[in-house]
C-alpha positions in Angstrom: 0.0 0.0 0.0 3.0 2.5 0.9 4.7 1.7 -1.9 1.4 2.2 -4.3 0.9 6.2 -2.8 4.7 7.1 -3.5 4.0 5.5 -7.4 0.7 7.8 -6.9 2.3 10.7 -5.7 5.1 10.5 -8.1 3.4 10.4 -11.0 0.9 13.1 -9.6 3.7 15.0 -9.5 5.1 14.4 -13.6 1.5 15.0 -14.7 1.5 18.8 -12.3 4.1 19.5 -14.8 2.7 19.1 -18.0 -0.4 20.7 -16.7 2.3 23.6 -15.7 3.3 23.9 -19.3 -0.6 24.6 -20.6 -0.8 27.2 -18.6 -1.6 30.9 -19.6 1.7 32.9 -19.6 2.0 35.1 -16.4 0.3 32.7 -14.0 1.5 31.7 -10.7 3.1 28.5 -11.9 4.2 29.9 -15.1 6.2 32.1 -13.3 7.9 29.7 -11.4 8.6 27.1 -14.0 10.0 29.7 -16.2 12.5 30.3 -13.3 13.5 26.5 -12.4 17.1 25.7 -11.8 18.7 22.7 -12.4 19.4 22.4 -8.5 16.9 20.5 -6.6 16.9 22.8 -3.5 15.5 25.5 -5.9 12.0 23.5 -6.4 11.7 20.5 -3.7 11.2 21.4 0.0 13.9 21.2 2.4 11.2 20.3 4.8 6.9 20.1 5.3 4.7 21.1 8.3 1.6 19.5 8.0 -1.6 20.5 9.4 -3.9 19.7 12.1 -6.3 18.4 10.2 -7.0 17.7 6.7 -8.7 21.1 5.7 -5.2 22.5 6.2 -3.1 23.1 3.6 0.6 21.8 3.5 3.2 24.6 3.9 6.6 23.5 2.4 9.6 25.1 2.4 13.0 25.8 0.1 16.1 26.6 1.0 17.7 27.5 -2.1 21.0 27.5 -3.7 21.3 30.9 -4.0 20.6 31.7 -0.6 16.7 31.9 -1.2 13.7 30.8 1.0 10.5 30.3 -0.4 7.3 29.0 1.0 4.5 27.5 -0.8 1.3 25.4 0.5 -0.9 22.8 -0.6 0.2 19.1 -1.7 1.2 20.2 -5.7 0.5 24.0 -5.4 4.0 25.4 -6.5 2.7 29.0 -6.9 5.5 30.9 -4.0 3.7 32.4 -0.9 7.1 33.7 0.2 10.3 34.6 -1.7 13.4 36.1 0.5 16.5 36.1 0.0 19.0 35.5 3.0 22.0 37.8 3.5 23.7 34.5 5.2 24.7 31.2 3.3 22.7 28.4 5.2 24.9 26.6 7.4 24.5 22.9 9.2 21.6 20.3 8.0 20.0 23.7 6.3 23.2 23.2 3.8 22.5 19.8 2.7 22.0 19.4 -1.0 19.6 16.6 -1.1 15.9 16.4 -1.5 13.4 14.0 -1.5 11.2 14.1 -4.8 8.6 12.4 -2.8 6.5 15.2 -0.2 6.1 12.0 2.0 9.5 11.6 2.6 10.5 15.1 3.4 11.4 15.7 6.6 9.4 18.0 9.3 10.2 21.9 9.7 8.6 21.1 13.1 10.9 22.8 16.0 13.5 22.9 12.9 15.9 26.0 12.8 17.8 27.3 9.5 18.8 31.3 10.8 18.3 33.7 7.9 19.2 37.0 8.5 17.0 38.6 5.5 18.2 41.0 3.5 15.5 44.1 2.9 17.0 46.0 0.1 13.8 44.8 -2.2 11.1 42.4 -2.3 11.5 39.9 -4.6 7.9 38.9 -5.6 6.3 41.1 -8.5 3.0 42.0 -6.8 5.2 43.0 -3.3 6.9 45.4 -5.6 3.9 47.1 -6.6 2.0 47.0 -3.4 5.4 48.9 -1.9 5.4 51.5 -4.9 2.0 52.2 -3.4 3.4 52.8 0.5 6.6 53.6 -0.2 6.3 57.3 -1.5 3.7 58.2 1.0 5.1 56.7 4.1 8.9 58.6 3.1 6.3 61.8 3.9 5.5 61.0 7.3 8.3 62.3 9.3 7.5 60.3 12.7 6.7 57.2 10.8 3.9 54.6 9.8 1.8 52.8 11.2 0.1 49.9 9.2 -1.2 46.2 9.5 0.2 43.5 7.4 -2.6 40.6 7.2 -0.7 37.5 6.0 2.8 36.9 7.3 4.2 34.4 4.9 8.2 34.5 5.1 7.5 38.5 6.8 9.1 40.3 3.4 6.1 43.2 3.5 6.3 43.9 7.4 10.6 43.9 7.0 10.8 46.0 3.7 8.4 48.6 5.4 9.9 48.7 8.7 13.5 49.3 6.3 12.4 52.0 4.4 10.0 53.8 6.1 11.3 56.8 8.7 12.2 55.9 12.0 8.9 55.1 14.2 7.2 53.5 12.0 5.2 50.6 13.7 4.0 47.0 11.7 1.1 44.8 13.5 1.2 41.8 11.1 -1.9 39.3 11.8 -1.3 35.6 10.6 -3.9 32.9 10.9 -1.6 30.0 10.7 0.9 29.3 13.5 2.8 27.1 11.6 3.5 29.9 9.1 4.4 32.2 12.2 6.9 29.0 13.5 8.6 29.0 10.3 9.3 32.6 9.4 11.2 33.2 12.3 13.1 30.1 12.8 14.0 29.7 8.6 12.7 33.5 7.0 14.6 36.0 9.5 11.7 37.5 10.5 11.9 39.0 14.2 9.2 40.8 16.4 10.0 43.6 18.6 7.5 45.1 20.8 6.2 48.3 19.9 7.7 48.0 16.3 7.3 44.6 14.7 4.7 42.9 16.8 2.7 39.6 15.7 -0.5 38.3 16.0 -1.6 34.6 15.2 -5.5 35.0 14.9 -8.2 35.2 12.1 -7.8 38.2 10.3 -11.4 39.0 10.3 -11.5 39.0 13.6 -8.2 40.7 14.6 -9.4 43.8 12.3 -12.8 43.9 14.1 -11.5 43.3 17.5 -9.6 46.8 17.2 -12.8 48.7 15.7 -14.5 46.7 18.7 -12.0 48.0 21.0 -12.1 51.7 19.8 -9.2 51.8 17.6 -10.4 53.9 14.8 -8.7 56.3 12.5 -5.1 54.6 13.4 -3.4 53.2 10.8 -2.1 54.6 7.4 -1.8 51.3 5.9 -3.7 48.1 6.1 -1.9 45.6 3.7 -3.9 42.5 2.8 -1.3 39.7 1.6 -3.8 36.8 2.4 -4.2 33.7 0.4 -4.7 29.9 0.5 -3.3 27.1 -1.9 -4.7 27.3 -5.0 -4.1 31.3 -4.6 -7.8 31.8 -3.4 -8.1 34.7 -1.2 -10.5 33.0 1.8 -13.8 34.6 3.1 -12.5 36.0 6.1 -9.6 38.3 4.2 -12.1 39.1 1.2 -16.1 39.7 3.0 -17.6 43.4 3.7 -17.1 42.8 7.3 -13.7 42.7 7.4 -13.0 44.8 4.8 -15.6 47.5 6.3 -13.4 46.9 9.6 -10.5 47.6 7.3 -11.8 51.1 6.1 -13.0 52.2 9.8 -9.6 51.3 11.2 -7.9 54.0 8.6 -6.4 57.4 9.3 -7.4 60.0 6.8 -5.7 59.5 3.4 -5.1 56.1 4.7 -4.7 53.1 2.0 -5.8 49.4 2.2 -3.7 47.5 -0.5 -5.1 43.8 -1.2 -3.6 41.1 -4.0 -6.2 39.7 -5.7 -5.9 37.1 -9.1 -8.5 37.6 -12.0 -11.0 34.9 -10.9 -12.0 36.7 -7.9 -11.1 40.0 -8.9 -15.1 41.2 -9.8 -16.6 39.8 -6.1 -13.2 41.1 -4.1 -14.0 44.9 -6.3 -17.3 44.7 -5.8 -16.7 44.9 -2.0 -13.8 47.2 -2.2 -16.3 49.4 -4.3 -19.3 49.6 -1.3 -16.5 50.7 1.2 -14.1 53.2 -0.6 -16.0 54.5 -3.6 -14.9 56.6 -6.3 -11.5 56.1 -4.6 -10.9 52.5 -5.7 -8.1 51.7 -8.2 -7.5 48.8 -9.7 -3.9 48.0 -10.8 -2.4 45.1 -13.3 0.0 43.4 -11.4 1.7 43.5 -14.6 0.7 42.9 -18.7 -0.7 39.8 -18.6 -3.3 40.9 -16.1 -3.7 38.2 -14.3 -3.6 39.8 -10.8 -4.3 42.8 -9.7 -3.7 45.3 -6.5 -7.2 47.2 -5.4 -6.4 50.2 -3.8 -8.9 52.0 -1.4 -8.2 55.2 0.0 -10.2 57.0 3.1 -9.7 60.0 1.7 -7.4 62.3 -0.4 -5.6 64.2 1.9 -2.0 62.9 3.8 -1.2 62.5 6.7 2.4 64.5 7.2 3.0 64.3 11.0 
């Protein structure tokens, strides 16, 4: 019976790949077939975390030969969550070269530590790179700082890169459902907390953005960025439905932005919502030429914050 799931799993995996190669250009998987190295580290986990249960995607994890680590989740979903690049070579059992082609004979990232001390001079996935030419030239105008929420932690590239280049006091709360995403990027990503500047919560994000309207925190935060997705790159009901988005928009300071990442099958419901709360202010940005994914952009209002 074992030895009939790895023949399963194996050839699951060969026919994932010519699926891969039907694909429209610019998709997730397109992307990152176009980019495949000859070195296994590049594309087969260094190690898995399973889930509680089985509604619970798989989150895998790469340590790459060129100093890269990259998360992705679901049992053939090769689409990257994460993408950082580490300033240090990885060092000990991180260094080995060998990988298992078979996910159920990759070892655990449970309690596993590979330090990464990340390097922040960019962000290395497409739609990061847009989402930060959104923050990046209004946050260099606040002379004491941001503050904004990151909702989706994945390897902690948005909540680093902000907390980088953004003047001194700027403050990130990032909100992470999944505590095994939270274990790995700090003991394999290189991302820290520190109280009062980098501070982390493991919760629903729903309900972390309407426990801060609940508790009066209104008209706080200059940037709520929503990085949230599940395998398959499906952005789930809690990060996409009016209530937490409406939580969103109450929780913004005037001029205030919330930034989501969104692909074109659920770019009409996701706009529709975004429409209801921000209005006339909603933009909608191609990710790039293929428009495939997208950024919607809601603003509170059209004035800035300076102070």
């Amino acid at each position: 019976m074992a030895l009939t799931l790895k023949l399963i799993e194996f050839f699951g995996l060969l026919l994932l790949g010519v699926q891969c190669a039907k694909l429209p250009e610019g998709s997730q998987l397109t992307r990152l077939h176009s980019n495949r190295t000859a070195d296994d580290r590049d594309w087969r986990p260094f190690c898995t975390f399973p889930g509680k249960s089985a509604d619970d995607d798989l989150v895998k994890v790469y340590v790459g030969s060129d100093r890269s680590r990259k998360m992705s989740l679901g049992g053939h979903d090769l689409g990257w969550q994460s993408d950082v690049t580490c300033k240090n070579p990885a060092s000990g059992l991180c260094s080995s070269k060998t990988r298992s082609m078979l996910l159920s004979a990759t070892q655990a990232c449970t309690h596993m530590s590979c330090p990464c001390e990340q390097d922040t001079t960019s962000v290395k996935l497409e739609y990061m790179r847009e989402m930060m030419g959104v923050v990046l030239p209004a946050c260099k105008q606040m002379s004491k700082g941001a503050r904004a929420i990151v909702v989706g932690l994945g390897g902690g590239a948005l909540t680093n890169f902000i907390l980088a280049h953004c003047p001194s006091g700027t403050k990130v709360e990032t909100i992470e459902s999944d505590a095994r995403i939270s274990e790995v990027a700090q003991a394999m990503f290189g991302f820290k907390t520190q109280a009062g500047v980098s501070e982390l919560e493991v919760a629903d994000a729903g309900e972390a953005l309407k426990k801060r309207v609940n508790q009066g925190v209104h008209s706080a935060y200059d940037f709520i960025i929503v990085d949230c997705m599940v395998a398959g790159d499906h952005v789930p009901d809690s990060c996409k439905n009016e209530e937490t988005i409406g939580a969103a928009s109450m929780l913004l300071r005037s001029g205030g932005k919330v930034i989501q990442h969104v692909w074109k099958p659920q770019l009409a419901e996701l706009g529709a919502t975004f429409k209801t709360k921000f209005g006339s202010s909603l933009q909608t940005i191609p990710v790039d030429k293929t428009e495939v994914d997208f950024l919607l952009v809601g603003s509170a209002s059209t004035s800035l914050r300076t102070s």
